[in-house]
N, C-alpha and C positions, 0 to 999 in steps of 0.2 A: 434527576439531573436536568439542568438545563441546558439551553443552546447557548455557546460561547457566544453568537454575535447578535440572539436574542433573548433578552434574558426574559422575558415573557411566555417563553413559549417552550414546552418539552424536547430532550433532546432523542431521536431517534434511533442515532448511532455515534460512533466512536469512532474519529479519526485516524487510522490506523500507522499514518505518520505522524502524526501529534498528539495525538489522543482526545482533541478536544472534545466536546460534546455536541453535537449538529442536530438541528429542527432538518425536517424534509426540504426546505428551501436552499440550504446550508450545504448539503452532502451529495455526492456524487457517486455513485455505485459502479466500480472499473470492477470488472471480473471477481465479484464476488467479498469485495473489500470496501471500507466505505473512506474517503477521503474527502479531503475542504477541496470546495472549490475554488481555493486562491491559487495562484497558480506554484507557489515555491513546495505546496503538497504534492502538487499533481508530479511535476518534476522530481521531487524528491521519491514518491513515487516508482516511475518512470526509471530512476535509475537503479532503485532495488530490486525492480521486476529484471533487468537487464543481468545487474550482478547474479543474480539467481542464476538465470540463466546459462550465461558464461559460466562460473562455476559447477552446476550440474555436468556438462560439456567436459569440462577441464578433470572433472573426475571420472565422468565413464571412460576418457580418452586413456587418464592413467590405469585402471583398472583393463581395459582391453588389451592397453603396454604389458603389463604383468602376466597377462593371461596368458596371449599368443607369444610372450617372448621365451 
């Protein structure tokens, strides 16, 4: 595979919000994930690491409700 925004050159990883294909110049390594460095990845992102979050939260809170009630 190659790199979406060179096509010369191999792609290293997979965009985990887009899937594109990224050379090392191209990709960004957040916590274990690799993403574009444009910014509408980074944020999009940025906002699923969030909802994760909030949701993990929102289910130990129900699951704690159920328990101690």
């Amino acid at each position: 595979m190659k790199c979406y925004n060179h096509h010369d050159r191999d792609a290293f990883g997979i965009c985990t919000v887009c899937g594109k294909g990224l050379c090392l110049e191209c990709m960004d390594a957040k916590k274990g994930a690799v993403i574009c460095k444009n910014d509408k990845c980074r944020k999009d992102f940025m906002i699923k690491k969030f909802l994760s979050v909030v949701l993990s939260v929102a289910v130990i809170a129900i699951l704690l409700f159920l328990v101690l009630d």
